[in-house]
SESEDO-588939 format. One record per residue (C-alpha): z negated, x, y negated; residue number from 1; residue in three letters. Coordinates in steps of 0.5 Angstrom, whole numbers, plus 2048, in hexadecimal, padded with zeros to 3 digits. Example, Ala and Ser with C-alpha at 12.3 -4.5 7.8 and 13.67 -1.06 7.14 Angstrom:
BEGIN
<rec><pz>7F0</pz><px>819</px><py>809</py><num>1</num><residuo>ALA</residuo></rec>
<rec><pz>7F2</pz><px>81B</px><py>802</py><num>2</num><residuo>SER</residuo></rec>
//
This chain:
BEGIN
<rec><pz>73C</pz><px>907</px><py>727</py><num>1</num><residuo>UNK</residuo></rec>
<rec><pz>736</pz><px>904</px><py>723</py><num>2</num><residuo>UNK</residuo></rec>
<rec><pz>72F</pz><px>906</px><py>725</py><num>3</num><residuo>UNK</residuo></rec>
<rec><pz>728</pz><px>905</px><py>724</py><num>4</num><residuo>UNK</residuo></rec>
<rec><pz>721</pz><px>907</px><py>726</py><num>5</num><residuo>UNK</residuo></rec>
<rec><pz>71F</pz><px>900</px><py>727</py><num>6</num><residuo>UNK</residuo></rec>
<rec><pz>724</pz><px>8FD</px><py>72A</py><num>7</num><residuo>UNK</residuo></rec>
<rec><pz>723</pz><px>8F7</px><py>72E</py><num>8</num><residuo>UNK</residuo></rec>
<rec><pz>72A</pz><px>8F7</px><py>732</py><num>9</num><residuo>UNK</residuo></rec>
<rec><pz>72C</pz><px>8FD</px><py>733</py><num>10</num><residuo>UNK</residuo></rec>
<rec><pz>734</pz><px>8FE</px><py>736</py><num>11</num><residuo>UNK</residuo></rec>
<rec><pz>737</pz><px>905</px><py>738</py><num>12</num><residuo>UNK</residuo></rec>
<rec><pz>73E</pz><px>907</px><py>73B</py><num>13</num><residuo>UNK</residuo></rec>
<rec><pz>73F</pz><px>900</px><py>73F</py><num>14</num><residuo>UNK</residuo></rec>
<rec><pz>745</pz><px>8FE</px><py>742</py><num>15</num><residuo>UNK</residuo></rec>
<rec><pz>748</pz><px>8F9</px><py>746</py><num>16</num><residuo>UNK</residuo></rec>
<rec><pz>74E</pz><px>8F6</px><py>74A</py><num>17</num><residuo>UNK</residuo></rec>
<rec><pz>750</pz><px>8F0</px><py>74E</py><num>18</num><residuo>UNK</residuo></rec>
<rec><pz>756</pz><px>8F2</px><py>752</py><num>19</num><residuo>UNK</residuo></rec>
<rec><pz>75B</pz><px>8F5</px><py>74E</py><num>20</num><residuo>UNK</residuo></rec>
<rec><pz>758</pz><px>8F3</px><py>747</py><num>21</num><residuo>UNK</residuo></rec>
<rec><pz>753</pz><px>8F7</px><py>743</py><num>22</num><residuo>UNK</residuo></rec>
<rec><pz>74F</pz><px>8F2</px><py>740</py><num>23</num><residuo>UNK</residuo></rec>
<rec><pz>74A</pz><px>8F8</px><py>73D</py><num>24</num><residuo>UNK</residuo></rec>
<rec><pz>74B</pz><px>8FF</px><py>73C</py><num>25</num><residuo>UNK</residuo></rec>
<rec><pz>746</pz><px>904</px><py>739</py><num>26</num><residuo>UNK</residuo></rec>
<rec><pz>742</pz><px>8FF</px><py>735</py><num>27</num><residuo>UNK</residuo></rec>
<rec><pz>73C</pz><px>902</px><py>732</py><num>28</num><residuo>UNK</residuo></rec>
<rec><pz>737</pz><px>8FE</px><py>72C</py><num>29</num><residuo>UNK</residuo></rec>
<rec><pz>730</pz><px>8FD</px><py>72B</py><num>30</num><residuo>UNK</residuo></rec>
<rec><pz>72D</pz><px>8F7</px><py>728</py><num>31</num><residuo>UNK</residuo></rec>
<rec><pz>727</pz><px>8F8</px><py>724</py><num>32</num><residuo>UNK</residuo></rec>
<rec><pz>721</pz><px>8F3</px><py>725</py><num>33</num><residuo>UNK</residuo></rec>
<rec><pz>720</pz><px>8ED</px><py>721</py><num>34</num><residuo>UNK</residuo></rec>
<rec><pz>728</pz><px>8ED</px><py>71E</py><num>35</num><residuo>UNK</residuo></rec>
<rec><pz>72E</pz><px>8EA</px><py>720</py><num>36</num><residuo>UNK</residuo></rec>
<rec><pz>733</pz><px>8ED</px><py>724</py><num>37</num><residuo>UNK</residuo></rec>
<rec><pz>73B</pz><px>8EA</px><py>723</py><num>38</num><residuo>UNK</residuo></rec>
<rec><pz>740</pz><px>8EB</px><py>727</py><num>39</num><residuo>UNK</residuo></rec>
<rec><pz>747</pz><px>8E9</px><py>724</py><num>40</num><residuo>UNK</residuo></rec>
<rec><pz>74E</pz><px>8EA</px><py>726</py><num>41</num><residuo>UNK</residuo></rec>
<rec><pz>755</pz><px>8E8</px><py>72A</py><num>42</num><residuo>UNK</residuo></rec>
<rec><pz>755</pz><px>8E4</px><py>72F</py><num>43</num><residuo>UNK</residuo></rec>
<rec><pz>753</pz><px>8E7</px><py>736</py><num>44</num><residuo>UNK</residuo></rec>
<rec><pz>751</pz><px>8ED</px><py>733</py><num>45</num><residuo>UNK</residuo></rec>
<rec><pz>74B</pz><px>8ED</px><py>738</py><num>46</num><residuo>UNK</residuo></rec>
<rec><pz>746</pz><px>8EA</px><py>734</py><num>47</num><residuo>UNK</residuo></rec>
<rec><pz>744</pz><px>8E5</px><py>739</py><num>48</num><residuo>UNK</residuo></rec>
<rec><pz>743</pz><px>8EB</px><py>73E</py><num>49</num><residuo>UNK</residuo></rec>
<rec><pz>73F</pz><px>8EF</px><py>73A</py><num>50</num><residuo>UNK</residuo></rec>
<rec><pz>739</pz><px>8E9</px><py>739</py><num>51</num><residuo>UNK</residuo></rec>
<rec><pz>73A</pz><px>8E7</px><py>740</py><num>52</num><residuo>UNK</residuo></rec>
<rec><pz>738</pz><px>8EE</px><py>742</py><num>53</num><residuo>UNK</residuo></rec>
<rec><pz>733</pz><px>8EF</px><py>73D</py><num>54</num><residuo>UNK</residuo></rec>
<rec><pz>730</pz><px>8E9</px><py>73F</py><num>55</num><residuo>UNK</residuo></rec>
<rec><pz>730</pz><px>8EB</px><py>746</py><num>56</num><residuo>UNK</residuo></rec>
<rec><pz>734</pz><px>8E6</px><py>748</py><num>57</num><residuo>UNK</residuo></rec>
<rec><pz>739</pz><px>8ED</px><py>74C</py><num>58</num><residuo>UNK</residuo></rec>
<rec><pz>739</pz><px>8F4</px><py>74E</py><num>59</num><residuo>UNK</residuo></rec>
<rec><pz>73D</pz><px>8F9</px><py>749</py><num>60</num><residuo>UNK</residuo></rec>
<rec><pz>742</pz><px>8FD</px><py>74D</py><num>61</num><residuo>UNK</residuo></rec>
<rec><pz>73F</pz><px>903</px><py>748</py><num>62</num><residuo>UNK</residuo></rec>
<rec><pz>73A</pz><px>905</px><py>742</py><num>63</num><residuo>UNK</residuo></rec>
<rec><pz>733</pz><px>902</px><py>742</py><num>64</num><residuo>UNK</residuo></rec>
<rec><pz>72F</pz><px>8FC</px><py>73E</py><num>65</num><residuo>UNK</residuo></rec>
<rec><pz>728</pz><px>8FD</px><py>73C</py><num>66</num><residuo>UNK</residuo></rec>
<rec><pz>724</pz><px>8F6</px><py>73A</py><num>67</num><residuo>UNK</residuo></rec>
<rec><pz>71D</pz><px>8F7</px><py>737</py><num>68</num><residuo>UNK</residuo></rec>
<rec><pz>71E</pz><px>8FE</px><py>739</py><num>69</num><residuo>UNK</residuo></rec>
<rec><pz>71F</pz><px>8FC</px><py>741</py><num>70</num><residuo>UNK</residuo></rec>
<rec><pz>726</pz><px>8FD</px><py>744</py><num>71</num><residuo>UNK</residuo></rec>
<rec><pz>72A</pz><px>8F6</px><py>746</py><num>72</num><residuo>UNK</residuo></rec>
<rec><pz>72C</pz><px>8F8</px><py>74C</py><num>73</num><residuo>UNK</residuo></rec>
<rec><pz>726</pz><px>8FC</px><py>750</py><num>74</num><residuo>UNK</residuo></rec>
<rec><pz>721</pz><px>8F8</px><py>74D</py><num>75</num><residuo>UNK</residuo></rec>
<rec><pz>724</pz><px>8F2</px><py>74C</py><num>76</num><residuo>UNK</residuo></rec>
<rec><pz>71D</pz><px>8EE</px><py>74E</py><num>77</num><residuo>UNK</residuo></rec>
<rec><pz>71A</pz><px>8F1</px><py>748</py><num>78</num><residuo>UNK</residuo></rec>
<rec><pz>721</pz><px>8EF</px><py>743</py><num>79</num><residuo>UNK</residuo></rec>
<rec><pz>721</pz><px>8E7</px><py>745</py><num>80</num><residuo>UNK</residuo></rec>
<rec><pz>71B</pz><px>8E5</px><py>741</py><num>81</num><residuo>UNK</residuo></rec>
<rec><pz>71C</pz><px>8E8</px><py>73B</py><num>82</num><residuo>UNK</residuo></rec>
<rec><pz>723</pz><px>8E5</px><py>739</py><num>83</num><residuo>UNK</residuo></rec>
<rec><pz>727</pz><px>8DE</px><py>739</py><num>84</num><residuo>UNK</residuo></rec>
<rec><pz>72E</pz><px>8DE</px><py>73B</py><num>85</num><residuo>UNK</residuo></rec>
<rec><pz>732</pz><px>8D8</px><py>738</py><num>86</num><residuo>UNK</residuo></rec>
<rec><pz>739</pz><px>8D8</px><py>73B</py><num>87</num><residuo>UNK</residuo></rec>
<rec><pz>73E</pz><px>8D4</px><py>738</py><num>88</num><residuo>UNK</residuo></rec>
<rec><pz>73E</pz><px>8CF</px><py>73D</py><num>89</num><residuo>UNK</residuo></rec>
<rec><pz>736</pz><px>8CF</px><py>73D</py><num>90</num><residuo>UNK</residuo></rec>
<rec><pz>734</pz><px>8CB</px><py>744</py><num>91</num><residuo>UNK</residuo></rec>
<rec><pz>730</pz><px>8C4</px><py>740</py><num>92</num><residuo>UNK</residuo></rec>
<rec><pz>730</pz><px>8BE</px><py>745</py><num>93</num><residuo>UNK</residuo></rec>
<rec><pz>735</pz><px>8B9</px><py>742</py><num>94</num><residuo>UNK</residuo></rec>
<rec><pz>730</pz><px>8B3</px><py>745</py><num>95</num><residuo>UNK</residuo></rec>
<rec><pz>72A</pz><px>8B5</px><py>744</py><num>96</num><residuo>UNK</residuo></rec>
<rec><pz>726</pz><px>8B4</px><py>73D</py><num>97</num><residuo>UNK</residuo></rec>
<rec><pz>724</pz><px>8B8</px><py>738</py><num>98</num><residuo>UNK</residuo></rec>
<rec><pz>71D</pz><px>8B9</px><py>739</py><num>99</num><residuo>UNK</residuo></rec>
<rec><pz>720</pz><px>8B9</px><py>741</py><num>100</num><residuo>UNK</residuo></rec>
<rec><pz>724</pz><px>8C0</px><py>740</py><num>101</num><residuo>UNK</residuo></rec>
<rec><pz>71E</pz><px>8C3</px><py>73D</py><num>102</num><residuo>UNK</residuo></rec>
<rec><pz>719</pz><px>8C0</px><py>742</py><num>103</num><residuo>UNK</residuo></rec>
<rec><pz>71E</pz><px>8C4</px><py>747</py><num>104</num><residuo>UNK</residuo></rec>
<rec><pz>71F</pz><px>8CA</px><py>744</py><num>105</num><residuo>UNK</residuo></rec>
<rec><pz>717</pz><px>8CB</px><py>743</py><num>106</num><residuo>UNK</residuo></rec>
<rec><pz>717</pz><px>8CA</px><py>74A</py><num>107</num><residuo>UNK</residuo></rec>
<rec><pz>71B</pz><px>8D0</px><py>74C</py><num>108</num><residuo>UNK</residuo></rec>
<rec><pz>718</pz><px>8D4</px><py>748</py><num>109</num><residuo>UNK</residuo></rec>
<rec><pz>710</pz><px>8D2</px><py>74A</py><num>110</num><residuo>UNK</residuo></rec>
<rec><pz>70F</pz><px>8CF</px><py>744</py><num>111</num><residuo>UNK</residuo></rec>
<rec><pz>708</pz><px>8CB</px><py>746</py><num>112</num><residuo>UNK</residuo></rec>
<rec><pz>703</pz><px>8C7</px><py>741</py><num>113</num><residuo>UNK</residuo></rec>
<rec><pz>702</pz><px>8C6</px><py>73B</py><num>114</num><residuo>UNK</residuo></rec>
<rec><pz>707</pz><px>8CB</px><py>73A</py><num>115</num><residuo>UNK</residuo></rec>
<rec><pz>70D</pz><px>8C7</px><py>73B</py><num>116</num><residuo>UNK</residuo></rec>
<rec><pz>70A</pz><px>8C1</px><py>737</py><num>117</num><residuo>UNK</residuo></rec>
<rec><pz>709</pz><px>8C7</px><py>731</py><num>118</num><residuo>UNK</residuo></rec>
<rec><pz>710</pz><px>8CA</px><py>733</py><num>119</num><residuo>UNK</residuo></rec>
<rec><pz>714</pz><px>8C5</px><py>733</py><num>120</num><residuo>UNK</residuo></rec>
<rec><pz>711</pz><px>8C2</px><py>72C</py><num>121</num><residuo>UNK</residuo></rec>
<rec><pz>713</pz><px>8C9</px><py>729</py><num>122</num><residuo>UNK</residuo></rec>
<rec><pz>71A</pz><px>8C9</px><py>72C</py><num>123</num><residuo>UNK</residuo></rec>
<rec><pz>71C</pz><px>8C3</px><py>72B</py><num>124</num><residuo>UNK</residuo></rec>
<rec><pz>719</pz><px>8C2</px><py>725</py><num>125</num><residuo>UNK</residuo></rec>
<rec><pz>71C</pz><px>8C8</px><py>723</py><num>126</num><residuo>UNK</residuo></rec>
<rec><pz>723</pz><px>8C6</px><py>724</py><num>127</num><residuo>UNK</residuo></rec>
<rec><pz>722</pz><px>8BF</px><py>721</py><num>128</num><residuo>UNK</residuo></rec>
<rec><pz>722</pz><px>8BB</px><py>728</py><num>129</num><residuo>UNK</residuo></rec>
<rec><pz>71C</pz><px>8B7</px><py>72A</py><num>130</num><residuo>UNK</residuo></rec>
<rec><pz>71E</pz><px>8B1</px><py>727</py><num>131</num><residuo>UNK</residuo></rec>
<rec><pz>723</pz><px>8B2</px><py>72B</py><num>132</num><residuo>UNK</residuo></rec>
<rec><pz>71F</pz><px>8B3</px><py>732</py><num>133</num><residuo>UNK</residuo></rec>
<rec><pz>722</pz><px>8AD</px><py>736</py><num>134</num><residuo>UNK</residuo></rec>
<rec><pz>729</pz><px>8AD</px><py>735</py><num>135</num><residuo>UNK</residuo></rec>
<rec><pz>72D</pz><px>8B1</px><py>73A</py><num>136</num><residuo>UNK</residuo></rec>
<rec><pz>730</pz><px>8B8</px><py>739</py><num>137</num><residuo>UNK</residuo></rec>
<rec><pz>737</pz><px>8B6</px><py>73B</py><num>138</num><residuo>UNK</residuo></rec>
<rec><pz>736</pz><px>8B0</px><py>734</py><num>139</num><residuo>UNK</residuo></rec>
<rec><pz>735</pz><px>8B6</px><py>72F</py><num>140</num><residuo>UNK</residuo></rec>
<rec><pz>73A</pz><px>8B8</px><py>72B</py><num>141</num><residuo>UNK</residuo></rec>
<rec><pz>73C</pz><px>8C0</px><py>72B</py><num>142</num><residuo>UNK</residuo></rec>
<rec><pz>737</pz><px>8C2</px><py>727</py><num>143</num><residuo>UNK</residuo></rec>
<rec><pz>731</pz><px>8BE</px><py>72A</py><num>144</num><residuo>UNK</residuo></rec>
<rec><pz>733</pz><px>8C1</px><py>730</py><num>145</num><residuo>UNK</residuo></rec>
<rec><pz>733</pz><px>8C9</px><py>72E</py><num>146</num><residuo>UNK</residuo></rec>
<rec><pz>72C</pz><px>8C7</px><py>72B</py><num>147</num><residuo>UNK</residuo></rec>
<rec><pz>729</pz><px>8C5</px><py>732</py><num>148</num><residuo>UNK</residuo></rec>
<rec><pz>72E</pz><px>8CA</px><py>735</py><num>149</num><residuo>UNK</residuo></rec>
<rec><pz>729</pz><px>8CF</px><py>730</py><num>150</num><residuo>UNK</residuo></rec>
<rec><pz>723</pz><px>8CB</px><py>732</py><num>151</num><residuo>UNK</residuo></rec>
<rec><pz>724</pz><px>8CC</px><py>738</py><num>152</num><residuo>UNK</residuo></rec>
<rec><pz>724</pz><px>8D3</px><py>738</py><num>153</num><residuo>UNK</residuo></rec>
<rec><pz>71E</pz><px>8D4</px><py>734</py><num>154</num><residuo>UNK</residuo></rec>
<rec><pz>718</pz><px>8D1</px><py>738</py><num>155</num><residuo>UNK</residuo></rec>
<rec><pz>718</pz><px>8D7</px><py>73B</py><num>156</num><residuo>UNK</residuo></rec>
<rec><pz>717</pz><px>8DC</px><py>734</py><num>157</num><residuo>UNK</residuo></rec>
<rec><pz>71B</pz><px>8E1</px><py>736</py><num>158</num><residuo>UNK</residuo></rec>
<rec><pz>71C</pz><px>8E7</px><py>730</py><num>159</num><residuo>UNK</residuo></rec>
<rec><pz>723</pz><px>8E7</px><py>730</py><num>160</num><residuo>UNK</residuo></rec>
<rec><pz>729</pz><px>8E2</px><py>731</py><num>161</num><residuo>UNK</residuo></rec>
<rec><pz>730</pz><px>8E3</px><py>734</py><num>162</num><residuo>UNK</residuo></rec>
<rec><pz>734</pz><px>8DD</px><py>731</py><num>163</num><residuo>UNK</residuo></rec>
<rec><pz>73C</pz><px>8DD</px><py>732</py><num>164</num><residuo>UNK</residuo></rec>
<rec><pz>73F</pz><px>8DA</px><py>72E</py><num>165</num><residuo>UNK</residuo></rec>
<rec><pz>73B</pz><px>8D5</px><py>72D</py><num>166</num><residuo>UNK</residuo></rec>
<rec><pz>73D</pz><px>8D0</px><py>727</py><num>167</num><residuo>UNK</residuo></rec>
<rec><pz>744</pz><px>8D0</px><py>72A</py><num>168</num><residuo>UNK</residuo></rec>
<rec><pz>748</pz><px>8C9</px><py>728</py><num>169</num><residuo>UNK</residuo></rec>
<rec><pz>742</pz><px>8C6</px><py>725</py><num>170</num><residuo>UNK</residuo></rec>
<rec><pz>742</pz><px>8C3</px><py>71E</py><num>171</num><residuo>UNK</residuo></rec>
<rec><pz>741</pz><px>8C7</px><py>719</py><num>172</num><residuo>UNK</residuo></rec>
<rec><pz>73A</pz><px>8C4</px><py>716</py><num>173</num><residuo>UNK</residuo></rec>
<rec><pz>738</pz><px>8C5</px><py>71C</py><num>174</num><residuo>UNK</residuo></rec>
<rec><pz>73A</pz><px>8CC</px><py>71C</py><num>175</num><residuo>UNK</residuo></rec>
<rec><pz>736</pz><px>8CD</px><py>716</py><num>176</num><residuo>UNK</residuo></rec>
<rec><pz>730</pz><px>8CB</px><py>719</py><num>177</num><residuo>UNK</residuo></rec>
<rec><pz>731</pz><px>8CE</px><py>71F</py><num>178</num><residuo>UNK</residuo></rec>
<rec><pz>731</pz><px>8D5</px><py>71C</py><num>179</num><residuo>UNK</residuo></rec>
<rec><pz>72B</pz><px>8D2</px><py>717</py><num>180</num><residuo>UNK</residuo></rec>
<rec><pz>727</pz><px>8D2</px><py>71D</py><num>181</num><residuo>UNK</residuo></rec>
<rec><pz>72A</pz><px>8D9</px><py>71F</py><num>182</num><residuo>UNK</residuo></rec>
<rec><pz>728</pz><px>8DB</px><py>718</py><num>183</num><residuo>UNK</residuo></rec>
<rec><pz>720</pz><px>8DA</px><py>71A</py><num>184</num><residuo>UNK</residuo></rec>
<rec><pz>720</pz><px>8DC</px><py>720</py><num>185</num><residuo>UNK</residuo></rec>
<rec><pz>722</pz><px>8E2</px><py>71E</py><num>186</num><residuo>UNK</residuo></rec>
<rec><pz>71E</pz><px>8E2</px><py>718</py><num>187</num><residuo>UNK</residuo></rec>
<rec><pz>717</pz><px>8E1</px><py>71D</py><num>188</num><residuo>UNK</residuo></rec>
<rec><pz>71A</pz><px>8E7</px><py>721</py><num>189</num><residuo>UNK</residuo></rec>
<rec><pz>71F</pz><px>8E6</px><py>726</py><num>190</num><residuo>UNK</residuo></rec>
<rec><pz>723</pz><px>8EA</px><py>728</py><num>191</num><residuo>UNK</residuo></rec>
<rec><pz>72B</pz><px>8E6</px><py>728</py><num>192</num><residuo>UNK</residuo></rec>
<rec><pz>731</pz><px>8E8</px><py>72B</py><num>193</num><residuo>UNK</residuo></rec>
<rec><pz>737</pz><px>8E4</px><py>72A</py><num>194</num><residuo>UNK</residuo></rec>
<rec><pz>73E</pz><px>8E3</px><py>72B</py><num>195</num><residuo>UNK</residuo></rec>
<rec><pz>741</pz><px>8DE</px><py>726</py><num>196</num><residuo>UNK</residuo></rec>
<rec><pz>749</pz><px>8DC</px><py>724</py><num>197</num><residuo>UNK</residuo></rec>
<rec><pz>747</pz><px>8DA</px><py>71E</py><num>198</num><residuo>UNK</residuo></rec>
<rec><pz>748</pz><px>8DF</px><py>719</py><num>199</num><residuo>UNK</residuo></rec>
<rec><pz>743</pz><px>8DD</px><py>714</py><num>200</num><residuo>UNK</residuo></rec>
<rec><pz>73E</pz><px>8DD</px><py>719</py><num>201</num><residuo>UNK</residuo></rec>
<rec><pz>740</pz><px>8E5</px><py>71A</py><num>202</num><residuo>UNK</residuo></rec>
<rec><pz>73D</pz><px>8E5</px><py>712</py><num>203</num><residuo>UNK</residuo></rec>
<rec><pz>737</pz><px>8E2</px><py>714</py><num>204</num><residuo>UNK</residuo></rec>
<rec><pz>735</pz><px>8E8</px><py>719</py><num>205</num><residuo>UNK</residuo></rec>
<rec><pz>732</pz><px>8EF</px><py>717</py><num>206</num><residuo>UNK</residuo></rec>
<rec><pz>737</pz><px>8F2</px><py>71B</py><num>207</num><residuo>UNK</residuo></rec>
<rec><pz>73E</pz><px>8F1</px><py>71E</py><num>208</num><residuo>UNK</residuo></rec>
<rec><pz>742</pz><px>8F3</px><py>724</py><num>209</num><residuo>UNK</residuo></rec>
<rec><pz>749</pz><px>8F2</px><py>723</py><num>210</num><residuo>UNK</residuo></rec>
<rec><pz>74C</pz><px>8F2</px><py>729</py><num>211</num><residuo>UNK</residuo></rec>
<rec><pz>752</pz><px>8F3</px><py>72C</py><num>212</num><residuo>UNK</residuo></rec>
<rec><pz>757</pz><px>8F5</px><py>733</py><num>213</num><residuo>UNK</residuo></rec>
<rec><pz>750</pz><px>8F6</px><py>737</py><num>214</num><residuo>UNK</residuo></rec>
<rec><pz>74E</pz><px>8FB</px><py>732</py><num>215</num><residuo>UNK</residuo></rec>
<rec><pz>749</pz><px>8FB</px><py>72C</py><num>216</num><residuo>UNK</residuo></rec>
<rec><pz>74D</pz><px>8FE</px><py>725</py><num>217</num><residuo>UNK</residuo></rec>
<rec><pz>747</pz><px>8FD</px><py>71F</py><num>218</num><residuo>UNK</residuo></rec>
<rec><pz>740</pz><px>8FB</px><py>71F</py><num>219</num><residuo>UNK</residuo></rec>
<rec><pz>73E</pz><px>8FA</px><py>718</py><num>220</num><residuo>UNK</residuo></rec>
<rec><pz>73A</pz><px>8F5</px><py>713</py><num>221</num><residuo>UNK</residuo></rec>
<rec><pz>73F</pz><px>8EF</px><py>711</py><num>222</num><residuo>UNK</residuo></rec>
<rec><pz>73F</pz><px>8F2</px><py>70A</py><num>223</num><residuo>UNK</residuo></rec>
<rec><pz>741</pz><px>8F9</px><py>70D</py><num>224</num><residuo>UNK</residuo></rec>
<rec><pz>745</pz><px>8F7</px><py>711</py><num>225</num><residuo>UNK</residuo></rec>
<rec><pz>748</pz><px>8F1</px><py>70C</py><num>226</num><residuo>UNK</residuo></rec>
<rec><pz>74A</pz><px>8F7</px><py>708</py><num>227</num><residuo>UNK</residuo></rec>
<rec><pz>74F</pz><px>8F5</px><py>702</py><num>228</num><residuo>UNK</residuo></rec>
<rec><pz>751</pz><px>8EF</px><py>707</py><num>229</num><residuo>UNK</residuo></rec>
<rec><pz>750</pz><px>8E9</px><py>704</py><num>230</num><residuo>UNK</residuo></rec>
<rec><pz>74D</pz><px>8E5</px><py>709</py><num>231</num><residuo>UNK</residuo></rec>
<rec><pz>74A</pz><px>8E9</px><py>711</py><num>232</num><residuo>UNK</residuo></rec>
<rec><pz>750</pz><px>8E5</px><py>715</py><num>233</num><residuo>UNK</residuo></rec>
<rec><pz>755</pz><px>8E9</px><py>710</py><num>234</num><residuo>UNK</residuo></rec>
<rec><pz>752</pz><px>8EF</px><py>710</py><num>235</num><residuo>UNK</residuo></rec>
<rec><pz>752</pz><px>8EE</px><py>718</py><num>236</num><residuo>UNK</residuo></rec>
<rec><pz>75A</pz><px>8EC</px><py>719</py><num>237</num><residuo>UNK</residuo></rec>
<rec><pz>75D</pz><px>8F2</px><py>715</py><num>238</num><residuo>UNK</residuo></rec>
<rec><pz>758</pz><px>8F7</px><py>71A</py><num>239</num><residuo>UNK</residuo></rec>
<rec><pz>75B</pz><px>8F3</px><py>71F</py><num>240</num><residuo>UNK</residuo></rec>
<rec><pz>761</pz><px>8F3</px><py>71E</py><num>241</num><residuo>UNK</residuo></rec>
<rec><pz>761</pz><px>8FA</px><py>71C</py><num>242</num><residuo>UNK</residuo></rec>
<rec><pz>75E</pz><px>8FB</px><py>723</py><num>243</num><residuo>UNK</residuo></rec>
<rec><pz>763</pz><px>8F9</px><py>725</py><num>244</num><residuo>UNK</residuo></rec>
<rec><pz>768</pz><px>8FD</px><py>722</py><num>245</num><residuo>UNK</residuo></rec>
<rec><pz>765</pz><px>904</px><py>724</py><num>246</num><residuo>UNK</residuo></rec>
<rec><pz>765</pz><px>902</px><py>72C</py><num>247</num><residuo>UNK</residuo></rec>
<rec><pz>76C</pz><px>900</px><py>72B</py><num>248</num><residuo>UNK</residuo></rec>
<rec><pz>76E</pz><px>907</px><py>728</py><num>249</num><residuo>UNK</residuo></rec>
<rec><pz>76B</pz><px>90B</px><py>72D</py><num>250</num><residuo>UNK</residuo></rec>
<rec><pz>76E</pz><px>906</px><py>732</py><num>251</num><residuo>UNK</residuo></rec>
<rec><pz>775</pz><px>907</px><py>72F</py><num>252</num><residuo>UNK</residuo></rec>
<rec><pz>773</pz><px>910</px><py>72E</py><num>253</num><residuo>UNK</residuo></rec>
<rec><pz>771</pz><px>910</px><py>736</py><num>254</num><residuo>UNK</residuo></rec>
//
């Protein structure tokens, strides 16, 4: 397990099942302040559970989650304010604008004044969309729209974001600034936990989960974790594969 004293995202011993399915089991990590956290891994390896819990979203069955130093579940209220959860359907409002979706989400979170003019200006002109302000969401391309998607979650300035996949199928310039934006943000102090599919973003990360069959089997630097592979998505195929191989040896010993 990877600890640290100033962790802002702490997970000890979670697990969790849906029905007969384990989706999580004895999951431990820490993320440090002002770094970016990647998950990476095999398909239903129980990344999306891990943020969705991270995030709140749901109750693990065991272990326990600190956020800024507040449990997630027993002091929920607290946790809610100090992050951004970005699923990987994030909620825009397909016919509403641009400027329409951010007006809305300052609303839910009570943003009033000279602050949504000051807020939205930052946010926007951050993810180079306020020449885009009157067009509506659903006539965005797949990377505008996770700009706004990421906007949206940052009118509120939490100190860490949760974002789940979050450059799934956009194009790969937009990729690349998608994470020019991460890189910032992180660079200003938050605090980022990712999942991504894309293993070149896995190297763009200051440490990395590899995940697979509801456990954690590394938590490492890229370069780490890389080892003698030529690229991180070889490095993670033979350990996954060997993964693979330990389990069916001790099913076939049983």
């Amino acid at each position: 397990m990877h600890t640290s004293s100033d962790a802002f995202i702490r997970v000890a011993g979670v697990s969790m099942s849906f029905g007969p399915t384990t989706a999580l089991r004895d999951v431990s990590l820490d993320v440090k302040r002002g770094t970016i956290f990647g998950l990476v891994g095999s398909d239903g390896a129980g990344k999306s559970t891990l943020l969705r819990l991270i995030a709140t979203m749901i109750k693990p069955a065991a272990g326990s989650i600190t956020i800024g130093g507040f449990d997630a579940v027993t002091q929920r209220r607290e946790v809610k304010p100090l992050i951004g959860y970005m699923p990987q359907r994030f909620g825009l409002y397909q016919d509403l604008t641009v400027e329409e979706n951010m007006e809305f989400f300052m609303d839910i979170f009570g943003i009033r004044g000279r602050e949504r003019t000051h807020r939205k200006e930052k946010y926007l002109g951050f993810s180079n969309l306020l020449p885009f302000l009157d067009r509506p969401a659903g006539n965005l391309s797949g990377g505008m729209k996770q700009k706004l998607g990421l906007a949206c979650v940052l009118v509120h300035e939490p100190q860490g974001l949760i974002l789940d996949e979050p450059t799934n199928g956009v194009d790969p310039v937009s990729r690349r600034e998608f994470w020019d934006i991460l890189l910032q943000m992180r660079d200003s102090g938050m605090t980022i936990m990712v999942s991504t599919a894309y293993l070149d973003e896995g190297e763009r990360c200051d440490q990395v989960a590899l995940m697979h069959k509801a456990r954690i089997l590394a938590i490492q630097g890229p370069l780490e974790l890389r080892g003698t592979s030529v690229t991180l998505e070889e490095a993670m195929i033979g350990r996954l594969m060997e993964e693979d191989r330990e389990l069916a040896h001790d099913t076939f010993k049983r």
